[in-house]
Structure formats: C-alpha cells, structure tokens
N, CA, C and O atoms as CSV, one atom per row, in Angstrom:
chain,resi,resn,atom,element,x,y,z
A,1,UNK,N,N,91.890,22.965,134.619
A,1,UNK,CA,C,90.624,22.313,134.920
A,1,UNK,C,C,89.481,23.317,135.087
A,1,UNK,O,O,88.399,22.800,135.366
A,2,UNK,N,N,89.500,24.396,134.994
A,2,UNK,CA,C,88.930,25.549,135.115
A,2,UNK,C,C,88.315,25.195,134.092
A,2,UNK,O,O,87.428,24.398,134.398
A,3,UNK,N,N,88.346,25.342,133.334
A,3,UNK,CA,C,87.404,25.730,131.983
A,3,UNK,C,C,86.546,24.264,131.710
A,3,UNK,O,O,85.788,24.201,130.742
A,4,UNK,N,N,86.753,22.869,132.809
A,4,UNK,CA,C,85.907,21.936,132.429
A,4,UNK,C,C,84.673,21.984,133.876
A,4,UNK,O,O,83.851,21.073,133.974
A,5,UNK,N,N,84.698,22.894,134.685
A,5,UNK,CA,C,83.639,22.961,135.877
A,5,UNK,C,C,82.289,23.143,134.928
A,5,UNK,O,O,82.215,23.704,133.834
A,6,UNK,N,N,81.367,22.566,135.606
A,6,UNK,CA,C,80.274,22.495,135.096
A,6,UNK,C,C,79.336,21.760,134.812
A,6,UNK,O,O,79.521,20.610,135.211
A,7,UNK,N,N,78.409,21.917,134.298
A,7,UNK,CA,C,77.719,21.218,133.769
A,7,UNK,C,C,77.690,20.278,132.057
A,7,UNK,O,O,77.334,20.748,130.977
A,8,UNK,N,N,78.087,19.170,132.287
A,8,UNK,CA,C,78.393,18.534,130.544
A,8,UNK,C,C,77.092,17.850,130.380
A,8,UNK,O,O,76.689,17.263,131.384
A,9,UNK,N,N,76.300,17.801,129.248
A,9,UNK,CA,C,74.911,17.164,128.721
A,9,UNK,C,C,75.757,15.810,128.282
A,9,UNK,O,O,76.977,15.863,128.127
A,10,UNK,N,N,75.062,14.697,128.113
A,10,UNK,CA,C,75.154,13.473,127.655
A,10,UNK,C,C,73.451,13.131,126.666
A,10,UNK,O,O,72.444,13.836,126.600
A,11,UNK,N,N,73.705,11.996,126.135
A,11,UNK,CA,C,71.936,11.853,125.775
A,11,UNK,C,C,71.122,11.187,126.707
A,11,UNK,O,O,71.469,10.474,127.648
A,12,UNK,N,N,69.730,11.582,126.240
A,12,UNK,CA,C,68.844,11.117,127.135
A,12,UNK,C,C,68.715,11.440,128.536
A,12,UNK,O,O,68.444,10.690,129.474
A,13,UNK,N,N,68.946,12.647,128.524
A,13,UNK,CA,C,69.020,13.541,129.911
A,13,UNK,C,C,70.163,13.061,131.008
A,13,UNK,O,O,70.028,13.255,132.216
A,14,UNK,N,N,71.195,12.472,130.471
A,14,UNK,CA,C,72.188,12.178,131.423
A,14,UNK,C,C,73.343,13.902,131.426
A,14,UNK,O,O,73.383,14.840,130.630
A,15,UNK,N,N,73.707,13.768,132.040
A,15,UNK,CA,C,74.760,14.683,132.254
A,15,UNK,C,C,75.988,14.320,133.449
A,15,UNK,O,O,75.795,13.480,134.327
A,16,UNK,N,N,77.237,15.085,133.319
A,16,UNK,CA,C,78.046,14.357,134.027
A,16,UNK,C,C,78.589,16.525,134.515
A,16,UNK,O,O,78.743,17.481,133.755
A,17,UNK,N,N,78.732,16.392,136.507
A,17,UNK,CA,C,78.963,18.064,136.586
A,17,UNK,C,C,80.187,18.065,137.152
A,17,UNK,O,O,80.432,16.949,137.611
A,18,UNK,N,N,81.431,19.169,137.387
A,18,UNK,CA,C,82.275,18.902,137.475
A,18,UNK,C,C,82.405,20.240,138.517
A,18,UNK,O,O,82.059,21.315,138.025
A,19,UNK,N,N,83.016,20.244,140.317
A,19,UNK,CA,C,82.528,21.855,140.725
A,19,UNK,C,C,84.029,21.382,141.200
A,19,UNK,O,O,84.312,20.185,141.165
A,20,UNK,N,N,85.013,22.394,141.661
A,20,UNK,CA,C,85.502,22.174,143.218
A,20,UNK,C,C,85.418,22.433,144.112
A,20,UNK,O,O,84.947,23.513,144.466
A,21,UNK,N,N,85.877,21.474,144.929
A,21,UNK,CA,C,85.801,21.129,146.220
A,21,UNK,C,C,86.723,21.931,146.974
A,21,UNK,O,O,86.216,22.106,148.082
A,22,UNK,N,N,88.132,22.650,146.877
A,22,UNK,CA,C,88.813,23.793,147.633
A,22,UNK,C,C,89.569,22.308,147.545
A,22,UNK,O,O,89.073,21.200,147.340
A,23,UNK,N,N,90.972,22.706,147.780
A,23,UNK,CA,C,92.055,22.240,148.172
A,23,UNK,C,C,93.024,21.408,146.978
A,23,UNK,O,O,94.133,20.893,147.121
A,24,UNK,N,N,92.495,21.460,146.241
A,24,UNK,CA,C,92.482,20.732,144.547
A,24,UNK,C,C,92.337,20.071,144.335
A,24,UNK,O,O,92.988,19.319,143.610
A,25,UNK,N,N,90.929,19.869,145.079
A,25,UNK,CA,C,90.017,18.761,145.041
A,25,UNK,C,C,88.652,18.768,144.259
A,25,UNK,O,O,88.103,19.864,144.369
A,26,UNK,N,N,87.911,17.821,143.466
A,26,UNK,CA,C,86.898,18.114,142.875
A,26,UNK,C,C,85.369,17.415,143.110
A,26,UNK,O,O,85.547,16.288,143.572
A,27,UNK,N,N,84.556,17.583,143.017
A,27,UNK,CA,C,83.489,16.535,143.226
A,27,UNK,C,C,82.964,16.522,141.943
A,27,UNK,O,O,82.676,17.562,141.350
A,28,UNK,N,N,82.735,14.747,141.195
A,28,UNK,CA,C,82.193,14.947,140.186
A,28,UNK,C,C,80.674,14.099,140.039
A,28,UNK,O,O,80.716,12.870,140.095
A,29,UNK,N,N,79.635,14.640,139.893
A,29,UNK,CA,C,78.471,14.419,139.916
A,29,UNK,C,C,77.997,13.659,138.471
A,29,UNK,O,O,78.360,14.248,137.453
A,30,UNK,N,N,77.327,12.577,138.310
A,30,UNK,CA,C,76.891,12.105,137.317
A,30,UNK,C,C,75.839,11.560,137.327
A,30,UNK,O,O,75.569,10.659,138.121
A,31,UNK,N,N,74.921,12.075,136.307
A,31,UNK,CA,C,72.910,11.481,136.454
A,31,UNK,C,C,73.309,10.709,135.207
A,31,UNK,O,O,73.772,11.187,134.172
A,32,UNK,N,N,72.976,9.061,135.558
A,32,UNK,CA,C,72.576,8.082,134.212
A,32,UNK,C,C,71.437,8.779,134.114
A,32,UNK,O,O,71.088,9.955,134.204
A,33,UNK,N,N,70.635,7.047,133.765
A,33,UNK,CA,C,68.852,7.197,133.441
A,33,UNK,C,C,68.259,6.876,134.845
A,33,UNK,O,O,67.070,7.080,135.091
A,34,UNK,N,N,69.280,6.281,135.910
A,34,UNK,CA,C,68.468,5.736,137.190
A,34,UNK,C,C,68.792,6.950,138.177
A,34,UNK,O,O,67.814,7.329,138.822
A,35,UNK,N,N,69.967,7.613,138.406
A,35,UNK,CA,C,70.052,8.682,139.289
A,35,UNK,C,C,71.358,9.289,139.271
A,35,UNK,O,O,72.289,8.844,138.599
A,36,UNK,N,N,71.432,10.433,140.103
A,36,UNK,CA,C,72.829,11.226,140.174
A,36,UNK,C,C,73.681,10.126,141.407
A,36,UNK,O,O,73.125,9.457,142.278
A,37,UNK,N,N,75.061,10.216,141.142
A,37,UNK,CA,C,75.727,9.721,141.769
A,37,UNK,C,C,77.118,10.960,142.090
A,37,UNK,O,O,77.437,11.731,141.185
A,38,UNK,N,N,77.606,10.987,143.023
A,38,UNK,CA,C,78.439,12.132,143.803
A,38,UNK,C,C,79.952,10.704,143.935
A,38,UNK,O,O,79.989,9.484,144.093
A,39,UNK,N,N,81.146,12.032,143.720
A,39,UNK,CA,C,82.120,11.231,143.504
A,39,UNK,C,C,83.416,12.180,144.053
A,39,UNK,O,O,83.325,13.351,143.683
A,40,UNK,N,N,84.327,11.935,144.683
A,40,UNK,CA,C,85.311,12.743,145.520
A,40,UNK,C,C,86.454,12.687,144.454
A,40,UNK,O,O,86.686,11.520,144.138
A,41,UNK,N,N,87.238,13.601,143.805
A,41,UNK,CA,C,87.569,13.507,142.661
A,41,UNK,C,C,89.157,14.332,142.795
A,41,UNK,O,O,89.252,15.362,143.463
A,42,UNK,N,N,90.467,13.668,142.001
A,42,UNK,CA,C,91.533,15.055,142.004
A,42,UNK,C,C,91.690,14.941,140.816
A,42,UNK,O,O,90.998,14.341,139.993
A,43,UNK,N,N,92.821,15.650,140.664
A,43,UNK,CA,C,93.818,15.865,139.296
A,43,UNK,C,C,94.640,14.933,138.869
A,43,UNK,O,O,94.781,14.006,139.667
A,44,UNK,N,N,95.236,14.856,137.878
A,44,UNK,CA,C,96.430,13.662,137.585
A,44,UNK,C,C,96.573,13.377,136.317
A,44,UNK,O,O,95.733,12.722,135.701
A,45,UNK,N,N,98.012,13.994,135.616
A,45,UNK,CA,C,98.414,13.476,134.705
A,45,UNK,C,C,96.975,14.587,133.471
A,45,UNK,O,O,96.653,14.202,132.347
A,46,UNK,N,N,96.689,15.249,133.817
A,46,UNK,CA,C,95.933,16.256,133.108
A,46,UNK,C,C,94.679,15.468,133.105
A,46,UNK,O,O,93.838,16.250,132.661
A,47,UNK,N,N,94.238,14.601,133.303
A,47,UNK,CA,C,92.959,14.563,134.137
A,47,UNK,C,C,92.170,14.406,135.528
A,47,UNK,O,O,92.726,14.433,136.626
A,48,UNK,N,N,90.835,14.242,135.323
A,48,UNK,CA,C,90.107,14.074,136.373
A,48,UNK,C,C,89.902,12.847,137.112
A,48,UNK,O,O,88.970,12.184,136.657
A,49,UNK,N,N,90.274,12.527,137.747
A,49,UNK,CA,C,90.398,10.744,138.513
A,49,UNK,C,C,89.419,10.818,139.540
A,49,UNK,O,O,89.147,11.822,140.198
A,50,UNK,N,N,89.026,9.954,139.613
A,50,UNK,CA,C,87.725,9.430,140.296
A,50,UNK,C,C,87.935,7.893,140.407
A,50,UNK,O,O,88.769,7.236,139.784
A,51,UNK,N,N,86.919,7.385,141.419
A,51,UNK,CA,C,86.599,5.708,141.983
A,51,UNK,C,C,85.107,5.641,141.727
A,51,UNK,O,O,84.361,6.608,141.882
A,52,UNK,N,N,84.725,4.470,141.335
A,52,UNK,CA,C,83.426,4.274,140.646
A,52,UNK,C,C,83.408,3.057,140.797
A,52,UNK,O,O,84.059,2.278,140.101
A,53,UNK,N,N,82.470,2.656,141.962
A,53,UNK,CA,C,82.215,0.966,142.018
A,53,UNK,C,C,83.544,0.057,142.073
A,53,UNK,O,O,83.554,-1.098,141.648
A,54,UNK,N,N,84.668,0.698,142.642
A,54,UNK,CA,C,85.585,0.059,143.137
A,54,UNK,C,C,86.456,-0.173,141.338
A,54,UNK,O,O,86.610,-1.298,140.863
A,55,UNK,N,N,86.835,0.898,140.726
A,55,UNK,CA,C,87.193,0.763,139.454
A,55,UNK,C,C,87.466,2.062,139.672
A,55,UNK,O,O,86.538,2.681,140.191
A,56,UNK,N,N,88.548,2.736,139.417
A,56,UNK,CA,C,89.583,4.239,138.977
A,56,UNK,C,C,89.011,4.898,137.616
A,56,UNK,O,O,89.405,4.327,136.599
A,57,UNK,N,N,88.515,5.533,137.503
A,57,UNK,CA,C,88.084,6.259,136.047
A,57,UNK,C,C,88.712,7.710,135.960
A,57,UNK,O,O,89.016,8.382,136.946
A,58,UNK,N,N,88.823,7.996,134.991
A,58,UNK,CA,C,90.108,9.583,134.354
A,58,UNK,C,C,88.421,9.735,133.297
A,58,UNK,O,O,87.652,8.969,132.716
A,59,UNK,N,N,88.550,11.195,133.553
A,59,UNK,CA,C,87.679,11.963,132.555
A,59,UNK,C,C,88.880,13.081,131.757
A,59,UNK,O,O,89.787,13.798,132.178
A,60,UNK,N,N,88.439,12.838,130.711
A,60,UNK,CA,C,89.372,13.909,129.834
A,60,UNK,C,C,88.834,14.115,128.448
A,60,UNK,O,O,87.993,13.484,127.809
A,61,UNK,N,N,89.586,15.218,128.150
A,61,UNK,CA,C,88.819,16.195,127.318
A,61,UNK,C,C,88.817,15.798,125.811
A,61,UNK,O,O,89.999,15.592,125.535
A,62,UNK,N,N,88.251,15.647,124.999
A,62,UNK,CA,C,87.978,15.212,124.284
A,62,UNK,C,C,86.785,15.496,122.945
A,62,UNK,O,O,85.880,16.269,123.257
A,63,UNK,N,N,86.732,14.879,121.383
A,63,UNK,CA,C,85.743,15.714,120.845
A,63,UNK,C,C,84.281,14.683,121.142
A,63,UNK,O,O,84.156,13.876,122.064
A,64,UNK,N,N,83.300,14.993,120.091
A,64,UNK,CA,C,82.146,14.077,120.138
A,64,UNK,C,C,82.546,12.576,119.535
A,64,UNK,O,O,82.122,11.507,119.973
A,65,UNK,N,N,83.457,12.758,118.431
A,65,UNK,CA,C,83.649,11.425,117.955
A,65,UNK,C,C,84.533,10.594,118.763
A,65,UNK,O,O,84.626,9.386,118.543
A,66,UNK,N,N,85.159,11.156,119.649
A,66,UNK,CA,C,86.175,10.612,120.531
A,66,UNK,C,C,85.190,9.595,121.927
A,66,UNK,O,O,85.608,8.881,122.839
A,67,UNK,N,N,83.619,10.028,121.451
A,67,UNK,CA,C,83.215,9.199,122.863
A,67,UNK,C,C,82.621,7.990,122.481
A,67,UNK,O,O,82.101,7.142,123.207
A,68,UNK,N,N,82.728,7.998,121.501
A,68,UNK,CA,C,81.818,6.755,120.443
A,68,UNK,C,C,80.562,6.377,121.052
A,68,UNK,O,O,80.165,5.257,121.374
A,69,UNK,N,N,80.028,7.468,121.148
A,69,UNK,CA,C,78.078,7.823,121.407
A,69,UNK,C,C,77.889,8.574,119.908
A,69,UNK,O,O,78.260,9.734,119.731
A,70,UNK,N,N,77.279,7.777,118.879
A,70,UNK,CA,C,76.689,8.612,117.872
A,70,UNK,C,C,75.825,10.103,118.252
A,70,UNK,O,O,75.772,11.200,117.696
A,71,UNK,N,N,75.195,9.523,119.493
A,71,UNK,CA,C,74.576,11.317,119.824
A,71,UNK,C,C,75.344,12.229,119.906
A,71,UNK,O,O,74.853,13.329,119.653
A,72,UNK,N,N,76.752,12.191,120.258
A,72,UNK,CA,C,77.709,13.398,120.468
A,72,UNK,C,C,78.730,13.437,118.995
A,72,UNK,O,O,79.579,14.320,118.873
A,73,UNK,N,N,78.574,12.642,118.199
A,73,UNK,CA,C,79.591,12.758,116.780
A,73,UNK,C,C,79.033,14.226,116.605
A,73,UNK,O,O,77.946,14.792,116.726
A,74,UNK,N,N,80.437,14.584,116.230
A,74,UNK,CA,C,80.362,16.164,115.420
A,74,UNK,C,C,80.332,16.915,116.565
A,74,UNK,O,O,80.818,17.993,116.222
A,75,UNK,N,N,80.030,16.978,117.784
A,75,UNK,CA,C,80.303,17.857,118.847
A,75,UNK,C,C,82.007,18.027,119.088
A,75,UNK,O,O,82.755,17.053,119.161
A,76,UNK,N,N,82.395,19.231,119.179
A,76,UNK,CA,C,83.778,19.714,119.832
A,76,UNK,C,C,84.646,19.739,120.679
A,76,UNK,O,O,85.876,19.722,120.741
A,77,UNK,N,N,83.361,19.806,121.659
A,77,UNK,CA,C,84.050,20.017,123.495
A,77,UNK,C,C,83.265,19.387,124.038
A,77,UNK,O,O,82.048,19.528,124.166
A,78,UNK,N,N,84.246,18.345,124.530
A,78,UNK,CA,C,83.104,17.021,125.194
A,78,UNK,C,C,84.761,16.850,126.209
A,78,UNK,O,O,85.911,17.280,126.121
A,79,UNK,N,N,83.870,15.851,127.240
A,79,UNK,CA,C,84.806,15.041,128.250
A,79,UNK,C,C,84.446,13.489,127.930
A,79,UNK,O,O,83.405,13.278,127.307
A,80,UNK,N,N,85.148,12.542,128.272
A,80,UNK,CA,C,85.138,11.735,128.545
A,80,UNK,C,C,85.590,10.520,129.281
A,80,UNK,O,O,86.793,10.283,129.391
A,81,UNK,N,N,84.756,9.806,129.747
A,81,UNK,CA,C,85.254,9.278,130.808
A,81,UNK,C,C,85.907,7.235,130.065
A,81,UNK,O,O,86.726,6.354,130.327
A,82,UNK,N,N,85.288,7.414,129.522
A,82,UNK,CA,C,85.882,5.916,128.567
A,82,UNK,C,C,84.979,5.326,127.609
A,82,UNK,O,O,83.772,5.230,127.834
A,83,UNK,N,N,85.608,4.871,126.394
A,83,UNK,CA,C,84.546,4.613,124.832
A,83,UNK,C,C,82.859,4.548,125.314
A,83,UNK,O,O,82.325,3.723,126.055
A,84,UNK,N,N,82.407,5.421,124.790
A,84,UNK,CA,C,80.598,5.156,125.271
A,84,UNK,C,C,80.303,5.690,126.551
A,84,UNK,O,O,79.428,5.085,127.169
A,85,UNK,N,N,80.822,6.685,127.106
A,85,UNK,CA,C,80.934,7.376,128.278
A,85,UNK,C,C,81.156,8.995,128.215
A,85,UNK,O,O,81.980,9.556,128.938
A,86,UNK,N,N,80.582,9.477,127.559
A,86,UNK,CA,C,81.099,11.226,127.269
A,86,UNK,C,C,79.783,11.847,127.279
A,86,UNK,O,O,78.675,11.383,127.009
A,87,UNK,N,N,80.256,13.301,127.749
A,87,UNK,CA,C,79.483,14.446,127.913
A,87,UNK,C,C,80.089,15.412,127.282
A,87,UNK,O,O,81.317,15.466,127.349
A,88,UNK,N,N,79.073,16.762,126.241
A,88,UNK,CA,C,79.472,17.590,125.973
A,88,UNK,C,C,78.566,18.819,126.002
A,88,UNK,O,O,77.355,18.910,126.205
A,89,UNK,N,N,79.956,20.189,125.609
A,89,UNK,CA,C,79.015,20.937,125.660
A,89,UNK,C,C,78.481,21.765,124.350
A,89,UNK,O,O,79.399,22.240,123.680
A,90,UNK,N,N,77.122,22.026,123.856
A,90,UNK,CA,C,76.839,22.705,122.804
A,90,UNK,C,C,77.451,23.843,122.377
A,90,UNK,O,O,77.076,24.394,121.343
C-alpha cells in the first residue's frame, strides 16, 4: 500500500488522498465538486476498505479504462473505488 499514499487526480478537480494513520491504519480523503470528505480506512484482501454513507467501499488499483470515466481512458496507474469512481496518477 506504500506506493498508493498520496495524492490521486480525478476530473474536474476532484481527487481522492490516501496517508497513514500508524497502526495499519489509513485515512482516505476525497474532494467531489461539493467538498473533501475524511474517511478511517484499513487493508483487506489487497485493498483499501472504507464506510461511505453507511455503504463499505474497497479502492483498488487499477488502469484508466478500468474506471469507466472517459477522462482517465488511456491512463496506467489509477485506483478505483467502483465503475465511474477512479483517480489517477499522470
């Protein structure tokens, strides 16, 4: 999970950030178009698990065509969190 900390771009100035928290724990930060939202986050099954509005979401790694956002087709190294939900990086 090392190599996914950070900062991931999305379009339209969204981005989704990924830091840890110590204990192997993560916090994962995500700006739509209305605001950043903060999220208490672990590991599992080789991804990132998170709770979101009372709904379980896994971010995992993935290319641009894998997020089915035409803005990210053809990008490499992207995450994603589910169809129409991905961030990557240039």
């Amino acid at each position: 999970m090392q190599a996914w900390l950070g900062r991931w771009n999305g379009p339209e100035g969204t981005y989704l950030q990924l830091d840890a928290a110590g204990g192997g724990r993560y916090e994962v930060r995500i700006k739509d178009l209305d605001a950043e939202r903060r999220f208490p986050a672990t590991v599992k099954d080789g991804a990132v698990q998170f709770e979101r509005d009372g709904k379980q979401e896994s971010i995992k790694a993935t290319d641009g065509d894998a997020t089915g956002m035409k803005w990210l087709a053809g990008k490499r190294t992207c995450l994603t969190v589910h169809p129409g939900e991905g961030y990557c990086r240039d």
